[in-house]
C-alpha positions as CSV (number, residue, x, y, z in Angstrom):
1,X,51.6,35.9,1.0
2,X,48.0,35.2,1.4
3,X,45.8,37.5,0.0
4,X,42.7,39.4,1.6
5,X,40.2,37.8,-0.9
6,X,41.1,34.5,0.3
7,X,38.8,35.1,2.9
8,X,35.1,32.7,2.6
9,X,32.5,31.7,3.8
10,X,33.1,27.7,5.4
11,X,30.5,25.0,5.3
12,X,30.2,21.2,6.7
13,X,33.1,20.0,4.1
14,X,35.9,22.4,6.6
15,X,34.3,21.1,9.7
16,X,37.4,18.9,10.7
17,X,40.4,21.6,9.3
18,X,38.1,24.2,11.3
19,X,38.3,22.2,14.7
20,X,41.9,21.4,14.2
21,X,42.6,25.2,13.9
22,X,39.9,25.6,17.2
23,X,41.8,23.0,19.1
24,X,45.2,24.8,18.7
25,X,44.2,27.3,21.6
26,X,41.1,25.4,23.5
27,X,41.0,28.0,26.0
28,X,40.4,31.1,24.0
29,X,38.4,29.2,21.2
30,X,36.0,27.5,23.8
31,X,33.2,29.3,22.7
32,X,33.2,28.9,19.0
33,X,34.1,25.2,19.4
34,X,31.3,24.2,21.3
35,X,29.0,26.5,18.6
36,X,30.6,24.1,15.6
37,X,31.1,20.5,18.0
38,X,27.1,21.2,18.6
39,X,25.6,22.1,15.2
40,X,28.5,21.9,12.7
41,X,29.0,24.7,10.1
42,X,25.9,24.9,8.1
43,X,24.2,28.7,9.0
44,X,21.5,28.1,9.1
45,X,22.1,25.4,12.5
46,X,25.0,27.7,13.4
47,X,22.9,31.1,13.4
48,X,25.5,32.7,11.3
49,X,28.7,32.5,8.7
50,X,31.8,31.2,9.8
51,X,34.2,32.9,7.3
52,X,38.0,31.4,6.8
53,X,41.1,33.1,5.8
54,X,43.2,30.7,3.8
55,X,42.5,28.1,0.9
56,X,40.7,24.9,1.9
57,X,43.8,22.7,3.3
58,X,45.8,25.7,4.2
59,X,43.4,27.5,6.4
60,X,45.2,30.1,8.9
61,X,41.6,32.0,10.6
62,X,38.6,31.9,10.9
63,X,35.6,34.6,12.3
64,X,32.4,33.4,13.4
65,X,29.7,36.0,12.8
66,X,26.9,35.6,14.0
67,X,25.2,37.1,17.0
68,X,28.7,37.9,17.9
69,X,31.8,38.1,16.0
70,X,34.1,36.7,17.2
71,X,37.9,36.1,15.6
72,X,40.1,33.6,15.5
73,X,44.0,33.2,15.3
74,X,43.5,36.3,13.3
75,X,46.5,38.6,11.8
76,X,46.6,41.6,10.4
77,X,45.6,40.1,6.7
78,X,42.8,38.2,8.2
79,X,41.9,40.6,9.8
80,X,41.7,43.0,6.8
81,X,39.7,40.2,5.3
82,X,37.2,39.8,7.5
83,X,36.9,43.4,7.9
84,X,36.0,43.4,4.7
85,X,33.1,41.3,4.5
86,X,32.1,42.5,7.3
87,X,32.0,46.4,5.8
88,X,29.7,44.6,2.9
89,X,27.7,43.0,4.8
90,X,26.8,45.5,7.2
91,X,26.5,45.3,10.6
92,X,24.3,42.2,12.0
93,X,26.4,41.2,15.6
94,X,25.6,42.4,19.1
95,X,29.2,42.3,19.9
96,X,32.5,41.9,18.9
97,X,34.8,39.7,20.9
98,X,38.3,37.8,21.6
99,X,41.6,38.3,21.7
100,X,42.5,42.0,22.1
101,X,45.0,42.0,19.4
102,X,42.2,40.8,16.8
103,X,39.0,42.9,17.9
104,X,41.2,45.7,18.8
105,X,42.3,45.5,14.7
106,X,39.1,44.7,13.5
107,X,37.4,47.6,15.3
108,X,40.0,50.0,14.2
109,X,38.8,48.8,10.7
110,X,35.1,48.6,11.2
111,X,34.1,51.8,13.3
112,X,34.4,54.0,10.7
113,X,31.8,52.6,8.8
114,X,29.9,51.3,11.4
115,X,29.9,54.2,13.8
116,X,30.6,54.5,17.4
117,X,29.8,51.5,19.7
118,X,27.7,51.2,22.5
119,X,30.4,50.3,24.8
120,X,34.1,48.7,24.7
121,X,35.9,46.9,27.1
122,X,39.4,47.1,26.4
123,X,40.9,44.5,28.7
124,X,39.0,41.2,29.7
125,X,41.4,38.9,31.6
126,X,40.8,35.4,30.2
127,X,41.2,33.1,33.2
128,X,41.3,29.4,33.6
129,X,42.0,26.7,36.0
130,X,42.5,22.9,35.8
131,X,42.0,22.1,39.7
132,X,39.8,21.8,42.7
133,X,39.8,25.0,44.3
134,X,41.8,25.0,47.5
135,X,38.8,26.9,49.6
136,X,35.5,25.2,50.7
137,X,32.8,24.7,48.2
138,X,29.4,25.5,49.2
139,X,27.6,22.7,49.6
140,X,23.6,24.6,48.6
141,X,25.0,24.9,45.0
142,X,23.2,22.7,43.0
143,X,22.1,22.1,39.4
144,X,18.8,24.4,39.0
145,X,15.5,22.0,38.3
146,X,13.6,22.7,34.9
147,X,10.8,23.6,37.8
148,X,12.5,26.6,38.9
149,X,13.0,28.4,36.2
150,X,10.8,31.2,37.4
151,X,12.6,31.8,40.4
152,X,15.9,31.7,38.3
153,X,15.1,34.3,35.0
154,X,14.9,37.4,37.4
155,X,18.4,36.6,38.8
156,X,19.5,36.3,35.1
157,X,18.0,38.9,33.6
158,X,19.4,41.3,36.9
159,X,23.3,39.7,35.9
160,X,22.9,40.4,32.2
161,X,21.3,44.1,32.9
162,X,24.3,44.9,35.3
163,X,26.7,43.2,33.4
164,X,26.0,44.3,29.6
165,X,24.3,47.8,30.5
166,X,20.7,46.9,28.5
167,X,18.1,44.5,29.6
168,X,18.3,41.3,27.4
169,X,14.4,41.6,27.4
170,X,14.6,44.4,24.7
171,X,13.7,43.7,21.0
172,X,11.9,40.7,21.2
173,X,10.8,40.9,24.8
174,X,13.0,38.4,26.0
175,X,11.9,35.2,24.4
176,X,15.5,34.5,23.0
177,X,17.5,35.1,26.5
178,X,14.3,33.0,28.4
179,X,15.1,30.1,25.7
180,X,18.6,30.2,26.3
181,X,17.8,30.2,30.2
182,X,15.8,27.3,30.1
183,X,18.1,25.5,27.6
184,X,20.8,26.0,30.2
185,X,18.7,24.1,32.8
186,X,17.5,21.3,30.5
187,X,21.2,20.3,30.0
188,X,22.2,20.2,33.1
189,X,24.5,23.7,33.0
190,X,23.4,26.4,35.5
191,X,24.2,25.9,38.6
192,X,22.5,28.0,42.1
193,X,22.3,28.1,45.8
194,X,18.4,28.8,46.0
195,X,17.4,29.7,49.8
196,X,13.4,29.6,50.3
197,X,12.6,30.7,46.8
198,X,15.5,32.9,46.6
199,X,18.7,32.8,44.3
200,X,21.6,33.7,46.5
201,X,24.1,32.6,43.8
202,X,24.2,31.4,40.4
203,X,26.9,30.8,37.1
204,X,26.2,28.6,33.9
205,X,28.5,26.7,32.1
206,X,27.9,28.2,28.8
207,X,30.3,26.9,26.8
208,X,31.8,23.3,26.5
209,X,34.3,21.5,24.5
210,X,36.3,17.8,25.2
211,X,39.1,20.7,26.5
212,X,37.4,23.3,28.0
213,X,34.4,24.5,29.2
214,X,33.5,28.4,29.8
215,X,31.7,29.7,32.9
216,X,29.4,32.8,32.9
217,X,26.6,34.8,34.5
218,X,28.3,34.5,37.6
219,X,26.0,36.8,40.1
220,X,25.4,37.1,43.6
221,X,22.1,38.9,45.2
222,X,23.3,42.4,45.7
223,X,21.9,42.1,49.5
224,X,24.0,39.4,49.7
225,X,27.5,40.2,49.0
226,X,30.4,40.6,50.6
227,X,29.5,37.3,53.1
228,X,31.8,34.8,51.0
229,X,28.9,33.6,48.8
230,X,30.7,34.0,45.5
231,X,33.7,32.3,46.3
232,X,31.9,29.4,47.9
233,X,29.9,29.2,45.2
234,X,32.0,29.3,42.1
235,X,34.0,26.5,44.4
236,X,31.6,24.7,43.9
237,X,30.4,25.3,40.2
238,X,34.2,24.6,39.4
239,X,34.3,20.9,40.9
240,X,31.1,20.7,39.3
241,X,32.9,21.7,35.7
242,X,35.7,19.2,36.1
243,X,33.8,16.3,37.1
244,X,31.5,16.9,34.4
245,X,32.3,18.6,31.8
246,X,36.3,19.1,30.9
247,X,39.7,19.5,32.3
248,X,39.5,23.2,31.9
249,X,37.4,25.5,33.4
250,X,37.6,29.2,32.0
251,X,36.1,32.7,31.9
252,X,36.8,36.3,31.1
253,X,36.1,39.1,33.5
254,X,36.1,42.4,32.8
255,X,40.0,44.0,34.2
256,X,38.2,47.1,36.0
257,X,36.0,44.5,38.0
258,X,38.5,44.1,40.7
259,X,36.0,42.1,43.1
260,X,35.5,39.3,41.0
261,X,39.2,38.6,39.9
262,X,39.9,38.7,43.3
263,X,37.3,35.9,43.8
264,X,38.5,33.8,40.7
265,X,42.1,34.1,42.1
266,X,41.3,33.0,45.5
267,X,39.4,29.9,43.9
268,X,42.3,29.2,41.8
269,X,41.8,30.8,38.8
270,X,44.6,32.7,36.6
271,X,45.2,35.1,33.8
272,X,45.9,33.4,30.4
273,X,45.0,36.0,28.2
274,X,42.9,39.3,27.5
275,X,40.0,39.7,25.3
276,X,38.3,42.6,24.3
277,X,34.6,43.5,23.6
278,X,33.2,45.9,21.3
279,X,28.9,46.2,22.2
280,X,26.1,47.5,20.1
């Protein structure tokens, strides 16, 4: 049996073991993956600790903890572990997130000494499609220019306020969010339909791996829903995703958002697994 201090914190020499464990479940590990493909495991580049449950060789978990936490392929040991560390550590995340069975564990563990959350979403329908969608895609959606930017940040900040319940221009004003906004754009990942100076539709690619790649941000212009623009749109974001960026798209949607699964079904999209969020 492993035990709970077996839990550490990983560097560059676990890189490959961590990827191999990542790689077991591309789909629910996009996100992490792409954080270690893109800056390896070295904090300071990864903007947090990725801790591992297991001796070097014989890893079985792994959390990342950094602006999120986020576990993975974690038991109940691990998840003890990593609860743990956490406890002494104190709190630094915005959020927990992943697979229910994990944050669920972990929060059951941590909220006592952490005190209540700011929200929790208890079922987030991980969905993911490897095909074309069978509906049109619109054909305004387009990669946004590193010239609009201006006209895009008040659509992203409005998606992020509505989605998350804060503004993301709290604390530090904004400057990280507006970073990662325009680093979206720079790389080619945030994708719009822009009518006269107006953002009728937009979704990034946040996340990619050589498996999987994770859309988000998804928003329409409240004026403008209910005419079809969302389903048109992420049409055409996901033939954008494929013939870019990997043979899986995915997301995760919040279950009580009935709208939008309905317009990730339609486009093809379907339920592969639940997450669960715990936000600060």
């Amino acid at each position: 049996m492993l035990r709970t201090s077996a839990s550490r914190v990983l560097d560059d020499n676990d890189r490959d073991e961590v990827l191999a464990l990542l790689d077991s479940d591309p789909v629910a590990n996009v996100f992490v993956s792409s954080r270690v493909r893109a800056v390896g495991l070295n904090p300071a580049r990864l903007g947090g600790q990725m801790w591992g449950f297991g001796p070097r060789g014989g890893l079985v978990s792994l959390c990342y903890a950094g602006a999120n936490m986020v576990p993975v392929n974690a038991g109940p040991e691990a998840v003890q572990a990593f609860a743990d560390r956490a406890r002494k550590q104190g709190r630094r995340c915005s959020s927990i997130v992943g697979p229910v069975d994990a944050v669920s564990l972990l929060w059951e563990r941590l909220e006592p000494h952490w005190g209540r959350a700011r929200a929790i979403r208890w079922a987030q329908p991980v969905m993911a499609t490897s095909h074309k969608a069978a509906v049109p895609a619109d054909p305004l959606v387009r990669r946004v220019r590193p010239e609009e930017f201006d006209i895009l940040l008040p659509a992203c900040v409005a998606m992020f306020t509505e989605e998350v319940g804060v503004s993301p221009n709290l604390g530090d004003g904004g400057a990280l969010y507006r970073t990662r906004v325009a680093e979206l754009i720079r790389i080619g990942r945030s994708y719009a339909r822009i009518d006269d100076g107006r953002v009728v539709f937009k979704a990034e690619i946040g996340a990619v791996t050589p498996y999987a790649c994770q859309i988000q941000g998804v928003w329409v212009d409240p004026e403008l829903r209910g005419r079809g623009h969302a389903v048109a749109g992420m049409a055409a974001v996901v033939e954008a995703a494929l013939a870019c960026f990997a043979p899986i798209v995915t997301l995760y949607v919040n279950d009580f958002n009935t709208s939008a699964r309905a317009v990730y079904r339609k486009v093809g999209f379907r339920e592969v697994d639940t997450f669960m969020s715990v936000l600060f």
